[in-house]
PDB file of N, CA, C and O in Angstrom:
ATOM      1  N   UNK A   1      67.629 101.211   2.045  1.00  0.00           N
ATOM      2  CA  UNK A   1      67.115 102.432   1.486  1.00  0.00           C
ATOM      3  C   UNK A   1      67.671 103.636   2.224  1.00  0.00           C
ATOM      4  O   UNK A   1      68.060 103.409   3.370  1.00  0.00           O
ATOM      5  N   UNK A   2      67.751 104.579   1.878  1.00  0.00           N
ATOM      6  CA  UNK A   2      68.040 105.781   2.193  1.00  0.00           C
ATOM      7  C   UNK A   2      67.107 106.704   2.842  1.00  0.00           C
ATOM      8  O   UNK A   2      67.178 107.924   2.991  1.00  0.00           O
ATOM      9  N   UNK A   3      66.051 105.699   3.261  1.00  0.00           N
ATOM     10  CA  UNK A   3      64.663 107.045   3.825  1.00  0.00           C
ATOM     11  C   UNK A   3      64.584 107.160   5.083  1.00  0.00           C
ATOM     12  O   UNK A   3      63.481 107.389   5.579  1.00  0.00           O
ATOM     13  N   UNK A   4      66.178 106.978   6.216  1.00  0.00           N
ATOM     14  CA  UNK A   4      66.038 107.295   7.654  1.00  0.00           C
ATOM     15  C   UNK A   4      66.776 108.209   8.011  1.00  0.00           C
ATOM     16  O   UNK A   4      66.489 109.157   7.281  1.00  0.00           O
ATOM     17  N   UNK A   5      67.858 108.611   8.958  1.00  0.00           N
ATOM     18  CA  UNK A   5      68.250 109.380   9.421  1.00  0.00           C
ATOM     19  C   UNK A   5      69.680 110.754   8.253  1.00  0.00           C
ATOM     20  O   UNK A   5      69.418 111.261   7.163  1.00  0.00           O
ATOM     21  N   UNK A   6      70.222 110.825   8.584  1.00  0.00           N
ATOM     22  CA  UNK A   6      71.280 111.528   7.729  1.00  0.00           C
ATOM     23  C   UNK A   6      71.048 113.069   6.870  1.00  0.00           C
ATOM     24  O   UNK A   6      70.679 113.991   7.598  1.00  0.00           O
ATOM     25  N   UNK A   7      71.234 113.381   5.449  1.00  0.00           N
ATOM     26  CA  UNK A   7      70.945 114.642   4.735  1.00  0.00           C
ATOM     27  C   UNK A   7      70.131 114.447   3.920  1.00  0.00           C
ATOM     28  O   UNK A   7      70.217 114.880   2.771  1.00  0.00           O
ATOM     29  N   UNK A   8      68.944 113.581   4.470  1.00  0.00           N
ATOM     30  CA  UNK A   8      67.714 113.809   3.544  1.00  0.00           C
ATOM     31  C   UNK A   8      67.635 112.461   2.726  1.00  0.00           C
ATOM     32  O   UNK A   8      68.644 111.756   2.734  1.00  0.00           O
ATOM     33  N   UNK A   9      66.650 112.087   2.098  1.00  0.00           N
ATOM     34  CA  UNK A   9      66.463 111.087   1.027  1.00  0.00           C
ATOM     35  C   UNK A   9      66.562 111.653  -0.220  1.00  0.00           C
ATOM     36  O   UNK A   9      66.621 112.849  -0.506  1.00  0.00           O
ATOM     37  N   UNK A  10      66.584 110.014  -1.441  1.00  0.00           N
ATOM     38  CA  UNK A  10      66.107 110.414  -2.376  1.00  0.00           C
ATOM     39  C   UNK A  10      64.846 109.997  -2.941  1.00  0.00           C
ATOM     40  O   UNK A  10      64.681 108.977  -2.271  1.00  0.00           O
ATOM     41  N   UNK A  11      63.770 110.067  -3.752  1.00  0.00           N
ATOM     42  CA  UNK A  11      62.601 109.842  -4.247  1.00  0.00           C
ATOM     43  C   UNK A  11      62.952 109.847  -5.803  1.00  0.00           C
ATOM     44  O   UNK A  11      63.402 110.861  -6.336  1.00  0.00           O
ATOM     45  N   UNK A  12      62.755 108.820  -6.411  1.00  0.00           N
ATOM     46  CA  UNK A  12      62.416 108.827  -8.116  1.00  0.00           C
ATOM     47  C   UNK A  12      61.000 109.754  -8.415  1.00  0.00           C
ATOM     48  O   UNK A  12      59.948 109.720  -7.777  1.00  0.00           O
ATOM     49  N   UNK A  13      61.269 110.406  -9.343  1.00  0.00           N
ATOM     50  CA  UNK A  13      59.949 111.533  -9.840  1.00  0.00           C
ATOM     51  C   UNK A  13      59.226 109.968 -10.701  1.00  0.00           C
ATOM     52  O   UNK A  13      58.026 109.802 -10.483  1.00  0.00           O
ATOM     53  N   UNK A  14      59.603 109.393 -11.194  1.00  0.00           N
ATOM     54  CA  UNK A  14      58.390 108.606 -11.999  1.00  0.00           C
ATOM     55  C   UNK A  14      57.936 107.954 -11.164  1.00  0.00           C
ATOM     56  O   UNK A  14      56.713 107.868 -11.279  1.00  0.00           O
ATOM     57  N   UNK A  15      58.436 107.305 -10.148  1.00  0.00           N
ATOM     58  CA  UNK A  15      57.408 106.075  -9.540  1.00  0.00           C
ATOM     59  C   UNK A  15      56.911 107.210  -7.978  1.00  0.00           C
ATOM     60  O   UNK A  15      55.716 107.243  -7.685  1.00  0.00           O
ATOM     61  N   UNK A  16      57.619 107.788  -7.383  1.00  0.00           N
ATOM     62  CA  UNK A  16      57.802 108.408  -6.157  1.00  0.00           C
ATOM     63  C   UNK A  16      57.674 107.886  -5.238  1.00  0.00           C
ATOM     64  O   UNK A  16      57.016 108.238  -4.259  1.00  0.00           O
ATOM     65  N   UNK A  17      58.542 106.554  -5.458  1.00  0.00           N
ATOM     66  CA  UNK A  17      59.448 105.480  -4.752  1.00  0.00           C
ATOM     67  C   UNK A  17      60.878 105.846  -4.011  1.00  0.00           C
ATOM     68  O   UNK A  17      61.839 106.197  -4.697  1.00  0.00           O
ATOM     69  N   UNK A  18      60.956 105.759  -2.765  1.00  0.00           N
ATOM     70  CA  UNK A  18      62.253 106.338  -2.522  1.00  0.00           C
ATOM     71  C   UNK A  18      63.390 105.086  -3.088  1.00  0.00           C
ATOM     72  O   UNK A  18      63.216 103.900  -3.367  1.00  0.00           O
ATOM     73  N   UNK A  19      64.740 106.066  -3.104  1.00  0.00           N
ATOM     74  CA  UNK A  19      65.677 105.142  -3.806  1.00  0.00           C
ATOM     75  C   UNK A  19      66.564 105.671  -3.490  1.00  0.00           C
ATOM     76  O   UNK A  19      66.801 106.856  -3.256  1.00  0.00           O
ATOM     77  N   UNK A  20      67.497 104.198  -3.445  1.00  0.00           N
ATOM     78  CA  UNK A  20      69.428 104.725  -2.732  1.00  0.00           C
ATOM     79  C   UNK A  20      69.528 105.920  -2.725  1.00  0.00           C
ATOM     80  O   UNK A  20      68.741 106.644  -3.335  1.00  0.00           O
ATOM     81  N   UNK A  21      70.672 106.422  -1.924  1.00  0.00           N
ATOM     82  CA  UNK A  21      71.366 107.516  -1.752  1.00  0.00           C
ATOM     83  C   UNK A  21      71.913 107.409  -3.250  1.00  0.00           C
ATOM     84  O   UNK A  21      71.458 108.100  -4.161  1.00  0.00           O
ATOM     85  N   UNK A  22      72.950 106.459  -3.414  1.00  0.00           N
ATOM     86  CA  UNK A  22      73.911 106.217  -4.750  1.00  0.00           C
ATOM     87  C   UNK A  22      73.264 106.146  -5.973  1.00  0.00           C
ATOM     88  O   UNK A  22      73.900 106.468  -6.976  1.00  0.00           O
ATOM     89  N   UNK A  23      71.673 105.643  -6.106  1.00  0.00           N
ATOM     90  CA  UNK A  23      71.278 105.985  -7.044  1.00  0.00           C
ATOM     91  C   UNK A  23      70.702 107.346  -7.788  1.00  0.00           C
ATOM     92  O   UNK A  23      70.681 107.623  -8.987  1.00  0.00           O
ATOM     93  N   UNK A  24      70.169 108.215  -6.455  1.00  0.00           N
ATOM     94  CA  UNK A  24      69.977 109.251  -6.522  1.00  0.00           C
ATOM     95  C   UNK A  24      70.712 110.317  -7.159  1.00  0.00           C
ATOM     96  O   UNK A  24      70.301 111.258  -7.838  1.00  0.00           O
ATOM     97  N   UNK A  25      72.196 109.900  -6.713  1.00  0.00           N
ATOM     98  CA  UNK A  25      73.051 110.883  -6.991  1.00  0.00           C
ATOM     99  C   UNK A  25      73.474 110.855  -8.477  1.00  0.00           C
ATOM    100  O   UNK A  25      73.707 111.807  -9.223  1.00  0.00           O
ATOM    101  N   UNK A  26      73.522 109.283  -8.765  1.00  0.00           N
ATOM    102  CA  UNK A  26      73.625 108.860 -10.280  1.00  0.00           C
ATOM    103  C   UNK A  26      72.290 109.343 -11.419  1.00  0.00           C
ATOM    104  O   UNK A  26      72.511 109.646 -12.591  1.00  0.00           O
ATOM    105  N   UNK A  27      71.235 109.335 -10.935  1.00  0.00           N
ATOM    106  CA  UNK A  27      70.315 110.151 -11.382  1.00  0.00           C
ATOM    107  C   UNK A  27      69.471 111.299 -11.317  1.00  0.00           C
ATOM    108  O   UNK A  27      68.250 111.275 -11.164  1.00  0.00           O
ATOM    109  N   UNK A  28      70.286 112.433 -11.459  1.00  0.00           N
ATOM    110  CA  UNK A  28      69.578 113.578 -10.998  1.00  0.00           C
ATOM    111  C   UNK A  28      68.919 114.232 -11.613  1.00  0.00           C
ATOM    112  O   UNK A  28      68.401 115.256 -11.167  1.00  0.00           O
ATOM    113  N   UNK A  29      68.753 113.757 -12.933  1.00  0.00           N
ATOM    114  CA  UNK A  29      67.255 114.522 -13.736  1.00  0.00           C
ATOM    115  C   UNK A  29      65.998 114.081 -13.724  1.00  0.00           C
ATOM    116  O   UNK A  29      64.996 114.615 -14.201  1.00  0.00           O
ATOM    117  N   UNK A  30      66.174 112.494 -12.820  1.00  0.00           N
ATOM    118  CA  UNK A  30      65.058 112.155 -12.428  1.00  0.00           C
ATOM    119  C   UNK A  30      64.665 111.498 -11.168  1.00  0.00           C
ATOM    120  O   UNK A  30      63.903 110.538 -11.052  1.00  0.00           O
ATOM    121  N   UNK A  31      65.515 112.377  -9.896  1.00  0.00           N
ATOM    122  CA  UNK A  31      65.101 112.024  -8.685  1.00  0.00           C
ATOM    123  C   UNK A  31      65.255 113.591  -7.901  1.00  0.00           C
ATOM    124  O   UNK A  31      65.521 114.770  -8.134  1.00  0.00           O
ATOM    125  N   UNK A  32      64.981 112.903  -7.107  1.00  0.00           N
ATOM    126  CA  UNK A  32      64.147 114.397  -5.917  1.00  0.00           C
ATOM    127  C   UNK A  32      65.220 114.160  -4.897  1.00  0.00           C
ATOM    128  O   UNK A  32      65.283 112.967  -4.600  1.00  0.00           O
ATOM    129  N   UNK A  33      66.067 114.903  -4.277  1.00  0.00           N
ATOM    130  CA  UNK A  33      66.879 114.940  -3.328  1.00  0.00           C
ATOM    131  C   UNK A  33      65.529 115.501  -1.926  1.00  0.00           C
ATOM    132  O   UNK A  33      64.955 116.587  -2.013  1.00  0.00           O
ATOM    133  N   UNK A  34      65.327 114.726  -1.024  1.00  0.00           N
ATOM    134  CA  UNK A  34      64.448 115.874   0.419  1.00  0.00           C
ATOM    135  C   UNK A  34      65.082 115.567   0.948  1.00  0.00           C
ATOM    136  O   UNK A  34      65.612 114.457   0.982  1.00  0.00           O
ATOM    137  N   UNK A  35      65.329 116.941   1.865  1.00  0.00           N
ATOM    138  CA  UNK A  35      66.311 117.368   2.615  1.00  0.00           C
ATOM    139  C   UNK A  35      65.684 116.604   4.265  1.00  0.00           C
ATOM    140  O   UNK A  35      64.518 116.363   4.578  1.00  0.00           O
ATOM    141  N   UNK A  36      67.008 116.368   5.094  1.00  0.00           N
ATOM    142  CA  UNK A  36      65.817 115.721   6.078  1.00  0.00           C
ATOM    143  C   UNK A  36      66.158 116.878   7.131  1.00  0.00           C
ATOM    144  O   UNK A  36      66.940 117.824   7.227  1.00  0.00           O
ATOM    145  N   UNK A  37      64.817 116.087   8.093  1.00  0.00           N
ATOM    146  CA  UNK A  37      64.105 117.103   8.988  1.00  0.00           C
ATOM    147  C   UNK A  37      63.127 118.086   8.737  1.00  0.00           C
ATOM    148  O   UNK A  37      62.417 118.602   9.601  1.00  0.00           O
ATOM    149  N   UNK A  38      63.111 118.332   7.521  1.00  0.00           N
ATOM    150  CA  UNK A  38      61.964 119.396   7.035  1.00  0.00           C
ATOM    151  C   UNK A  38      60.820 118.854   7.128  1.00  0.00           C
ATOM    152  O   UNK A  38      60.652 117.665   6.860  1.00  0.00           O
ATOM    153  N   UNK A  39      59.691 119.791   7.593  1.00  0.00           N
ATOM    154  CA  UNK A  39      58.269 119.535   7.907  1.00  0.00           C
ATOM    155  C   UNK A  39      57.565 120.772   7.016  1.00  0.00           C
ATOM    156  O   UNK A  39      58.037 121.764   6.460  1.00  0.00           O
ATOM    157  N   UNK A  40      55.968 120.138   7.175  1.00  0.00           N
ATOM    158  CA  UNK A  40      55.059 120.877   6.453  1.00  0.00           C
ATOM    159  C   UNK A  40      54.366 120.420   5.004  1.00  0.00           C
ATOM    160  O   UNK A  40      54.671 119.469   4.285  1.00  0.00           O
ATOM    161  N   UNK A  41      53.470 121.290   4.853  1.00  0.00           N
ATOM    162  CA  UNK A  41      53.182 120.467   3.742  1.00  0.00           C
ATOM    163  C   UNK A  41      53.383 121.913   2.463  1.00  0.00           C
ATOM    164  O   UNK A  41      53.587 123.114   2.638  1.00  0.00           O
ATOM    165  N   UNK A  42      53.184 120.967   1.032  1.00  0.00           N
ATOM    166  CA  UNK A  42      53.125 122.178  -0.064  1.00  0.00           C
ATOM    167  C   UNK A  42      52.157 122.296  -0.594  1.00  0.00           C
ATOM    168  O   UNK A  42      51.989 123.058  -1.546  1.00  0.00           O
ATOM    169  N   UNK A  43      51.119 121.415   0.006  1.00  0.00           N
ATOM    170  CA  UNK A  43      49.791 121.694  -0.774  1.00  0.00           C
ATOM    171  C   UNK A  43      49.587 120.932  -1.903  1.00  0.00           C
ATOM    172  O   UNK A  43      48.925 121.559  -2.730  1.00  0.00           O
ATOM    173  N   UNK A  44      49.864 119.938  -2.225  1.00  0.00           N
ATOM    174  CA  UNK A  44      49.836 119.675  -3.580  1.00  0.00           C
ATOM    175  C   UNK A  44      50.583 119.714  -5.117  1.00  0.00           C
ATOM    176  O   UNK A  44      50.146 119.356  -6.211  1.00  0.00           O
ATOM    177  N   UNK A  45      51.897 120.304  -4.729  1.00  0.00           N
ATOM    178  CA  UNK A  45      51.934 121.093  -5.512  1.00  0.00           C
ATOM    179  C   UNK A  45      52.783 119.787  -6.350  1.00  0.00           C
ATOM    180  O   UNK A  45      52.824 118.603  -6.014  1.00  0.00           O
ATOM    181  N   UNK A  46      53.626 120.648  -7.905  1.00  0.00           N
ATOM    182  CA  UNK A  46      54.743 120.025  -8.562  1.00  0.00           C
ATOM    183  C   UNK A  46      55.638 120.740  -8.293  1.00  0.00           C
ATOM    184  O   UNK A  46      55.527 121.966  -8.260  1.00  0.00           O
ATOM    185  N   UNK A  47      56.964 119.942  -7.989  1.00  0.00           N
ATOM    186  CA  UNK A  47      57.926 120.223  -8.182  1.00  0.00           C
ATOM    187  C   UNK A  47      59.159 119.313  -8.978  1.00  0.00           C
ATOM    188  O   UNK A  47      59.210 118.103  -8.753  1.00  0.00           O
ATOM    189  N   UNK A  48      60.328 120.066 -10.089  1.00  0.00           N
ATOM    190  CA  UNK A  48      60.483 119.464 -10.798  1.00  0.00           C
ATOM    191  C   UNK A  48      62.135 118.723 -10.364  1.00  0.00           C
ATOM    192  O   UNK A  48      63.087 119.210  -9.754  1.00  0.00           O
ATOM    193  N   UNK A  49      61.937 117.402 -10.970  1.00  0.00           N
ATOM    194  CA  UNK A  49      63.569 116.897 -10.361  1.00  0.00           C
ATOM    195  C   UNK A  49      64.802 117.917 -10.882  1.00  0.00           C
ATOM    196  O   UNK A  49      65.729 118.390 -10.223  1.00  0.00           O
ATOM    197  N   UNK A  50      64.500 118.072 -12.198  1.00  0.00           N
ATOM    198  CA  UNK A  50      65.692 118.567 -12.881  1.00  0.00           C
ATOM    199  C   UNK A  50      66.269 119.961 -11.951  1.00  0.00           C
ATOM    200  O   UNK A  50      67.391 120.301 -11.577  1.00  0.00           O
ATOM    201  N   UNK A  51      65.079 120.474 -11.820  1.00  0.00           N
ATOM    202  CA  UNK A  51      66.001 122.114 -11.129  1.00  0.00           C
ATOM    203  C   UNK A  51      65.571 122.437 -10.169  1.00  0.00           C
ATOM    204  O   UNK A  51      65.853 123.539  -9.698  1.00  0.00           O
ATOM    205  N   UNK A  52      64.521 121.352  -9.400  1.00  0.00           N
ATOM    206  CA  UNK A  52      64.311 121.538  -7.842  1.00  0.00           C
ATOM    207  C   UNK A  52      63.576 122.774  -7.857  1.00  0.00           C
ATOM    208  O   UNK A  52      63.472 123.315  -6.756  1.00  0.00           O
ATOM    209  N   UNK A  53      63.112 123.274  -8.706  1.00  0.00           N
ATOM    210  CA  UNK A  53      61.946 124.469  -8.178  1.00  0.00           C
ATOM    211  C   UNK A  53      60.499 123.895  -8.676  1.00  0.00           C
ATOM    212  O   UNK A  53      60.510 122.889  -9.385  1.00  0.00           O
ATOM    213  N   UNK A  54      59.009 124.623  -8.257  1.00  0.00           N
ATOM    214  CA  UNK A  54      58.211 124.307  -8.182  1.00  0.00           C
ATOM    215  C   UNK A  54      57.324 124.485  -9.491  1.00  0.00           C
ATOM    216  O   UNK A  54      56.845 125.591  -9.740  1.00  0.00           O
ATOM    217  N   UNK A  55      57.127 123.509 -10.241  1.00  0.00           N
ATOM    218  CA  UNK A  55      56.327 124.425 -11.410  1.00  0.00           C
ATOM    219  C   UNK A  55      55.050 123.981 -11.070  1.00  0.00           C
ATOM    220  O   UNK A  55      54.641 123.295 -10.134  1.00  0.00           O
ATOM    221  N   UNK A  56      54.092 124.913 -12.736  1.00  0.00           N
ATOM    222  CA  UNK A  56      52.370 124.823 -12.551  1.00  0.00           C
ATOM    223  C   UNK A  56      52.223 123.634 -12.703  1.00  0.00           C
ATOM    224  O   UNK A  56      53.076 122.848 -13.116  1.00  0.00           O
ATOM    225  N   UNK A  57      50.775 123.320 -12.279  1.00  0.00           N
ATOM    226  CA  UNK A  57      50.018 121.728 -12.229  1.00  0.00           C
ATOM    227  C   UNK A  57      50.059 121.299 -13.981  1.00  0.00           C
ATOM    228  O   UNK A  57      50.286 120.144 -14.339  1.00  0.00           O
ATOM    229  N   UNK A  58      49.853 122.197 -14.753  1.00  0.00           N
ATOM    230  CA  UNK A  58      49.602 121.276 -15.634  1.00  0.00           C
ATOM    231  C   UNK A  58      50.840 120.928 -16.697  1.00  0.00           C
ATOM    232  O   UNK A  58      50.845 120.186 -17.679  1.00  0.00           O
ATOM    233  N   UNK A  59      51.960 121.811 -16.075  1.00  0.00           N
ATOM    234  CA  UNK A  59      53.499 121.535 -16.406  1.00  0.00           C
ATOM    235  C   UNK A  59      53.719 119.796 -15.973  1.00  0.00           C
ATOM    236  O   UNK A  59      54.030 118.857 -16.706  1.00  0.00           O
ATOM    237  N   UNK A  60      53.361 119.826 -14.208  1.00  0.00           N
ATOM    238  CA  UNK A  60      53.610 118.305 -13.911  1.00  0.00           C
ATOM    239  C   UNK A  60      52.687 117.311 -14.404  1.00  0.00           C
ATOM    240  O   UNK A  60      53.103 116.156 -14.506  1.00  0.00           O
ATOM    241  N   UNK A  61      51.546 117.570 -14.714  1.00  0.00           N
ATOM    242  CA  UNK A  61      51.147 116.608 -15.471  1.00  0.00           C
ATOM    243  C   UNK A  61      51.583 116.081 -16.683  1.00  0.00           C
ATOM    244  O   UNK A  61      51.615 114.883 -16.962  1.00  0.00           O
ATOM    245  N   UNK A  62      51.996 117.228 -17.565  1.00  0.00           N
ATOM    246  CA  UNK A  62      52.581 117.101 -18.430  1.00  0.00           C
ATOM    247  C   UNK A  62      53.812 116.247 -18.626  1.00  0.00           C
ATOM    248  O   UNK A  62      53.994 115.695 -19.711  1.00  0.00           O
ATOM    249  N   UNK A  63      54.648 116.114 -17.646  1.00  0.00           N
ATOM    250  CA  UNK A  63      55.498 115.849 -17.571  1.00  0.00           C
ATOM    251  C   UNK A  63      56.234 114.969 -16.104  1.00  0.00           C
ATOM    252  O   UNK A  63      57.110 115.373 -15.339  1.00  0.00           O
ATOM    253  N   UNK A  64      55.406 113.525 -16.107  1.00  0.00           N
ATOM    254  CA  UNK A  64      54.950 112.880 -14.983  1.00  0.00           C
ATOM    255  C   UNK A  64      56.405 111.814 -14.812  1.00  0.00           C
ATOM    256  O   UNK A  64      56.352 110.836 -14.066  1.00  0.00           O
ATOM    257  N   UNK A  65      57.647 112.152 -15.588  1.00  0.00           N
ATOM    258  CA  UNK A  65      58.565 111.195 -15.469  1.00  0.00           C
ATOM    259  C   UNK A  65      59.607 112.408 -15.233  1.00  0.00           C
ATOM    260  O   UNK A  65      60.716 111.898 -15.385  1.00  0.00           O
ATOM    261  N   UNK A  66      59.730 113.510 -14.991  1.00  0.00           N
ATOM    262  CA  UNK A  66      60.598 114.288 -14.318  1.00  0.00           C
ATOM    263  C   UNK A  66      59.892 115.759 -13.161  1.00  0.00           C
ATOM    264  O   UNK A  66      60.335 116.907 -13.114  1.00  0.00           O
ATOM    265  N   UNK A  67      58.778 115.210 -12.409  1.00  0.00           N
ATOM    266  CA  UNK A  67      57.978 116.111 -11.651  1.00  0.00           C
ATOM    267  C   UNK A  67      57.552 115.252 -10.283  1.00  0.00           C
ATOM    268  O   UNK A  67      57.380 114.048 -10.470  1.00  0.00           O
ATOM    269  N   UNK A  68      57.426 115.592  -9.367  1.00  0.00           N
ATOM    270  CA  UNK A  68      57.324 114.949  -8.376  1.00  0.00           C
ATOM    271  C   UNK A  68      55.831 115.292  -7.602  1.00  0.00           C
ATOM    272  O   UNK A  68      55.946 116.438  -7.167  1.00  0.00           O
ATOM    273  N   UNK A  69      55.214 115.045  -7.445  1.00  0.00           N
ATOM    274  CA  UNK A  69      53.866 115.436  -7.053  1.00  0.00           C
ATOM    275  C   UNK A  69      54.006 115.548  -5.203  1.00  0.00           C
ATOM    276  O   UNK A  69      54.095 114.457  -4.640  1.00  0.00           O
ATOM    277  N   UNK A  70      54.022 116.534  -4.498  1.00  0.00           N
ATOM    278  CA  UNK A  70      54.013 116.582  -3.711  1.00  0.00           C
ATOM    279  C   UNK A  70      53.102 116.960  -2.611  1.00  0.00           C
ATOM    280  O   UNK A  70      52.919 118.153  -2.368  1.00  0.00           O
ATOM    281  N   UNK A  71      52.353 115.773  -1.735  1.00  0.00           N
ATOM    282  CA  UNK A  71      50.941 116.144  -1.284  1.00  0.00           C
ATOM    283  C   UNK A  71      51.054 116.784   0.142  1.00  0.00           C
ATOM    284  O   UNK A  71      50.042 117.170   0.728  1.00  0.00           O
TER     285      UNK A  71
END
C-alpha cells in the first residue's frame, strides 16, 4: 500500500480505503491524493475527489462515491 512514507497517499472516496499509488493515479475522479506530513483536523468536513476542494455536507452526502468524508 501506499500509506507510509514518500508524497502522500491515496484514499478511494467510495470505500475510504487507502489504495496504490498506481491506482490512484489511474483513478482520479475517484480517489483522494493526501499529501504527506500534513496534520490537523477539518472538522468533519467533505471534500470532493474530482477537484480537491471542499464542498457542503449535503453535496457529500449526496454524492458518497466521489466525496471523501473527512473526520
Amino acid at each position: 500500500m501506499s500509506k507510509g512514507k514518500g508524497g502522500g497517499s491515496y484514499r478511494s472516496a467510495s470505500s475510504g480505503r487507502y489504495v496504490t499509488a498506481a491506482h490512484g493515479r489511474r483513478s482520479p475522479s475517484t480517489t483522494v491524493h493526501e499529501a504527506g506530513g500534513k496534520s490537523g483536523s477539518t472538522g468533519g468536513s467533505y471534500r470532493s475527489a474530482i477537484s480537491g476542494r471542499f464542498v457542503t455536507t449535503a453535496h457529500g452526502k449526496r454524492s458518497p462515491n466521489t466525496t471523501t468524508h473527512e473526520k
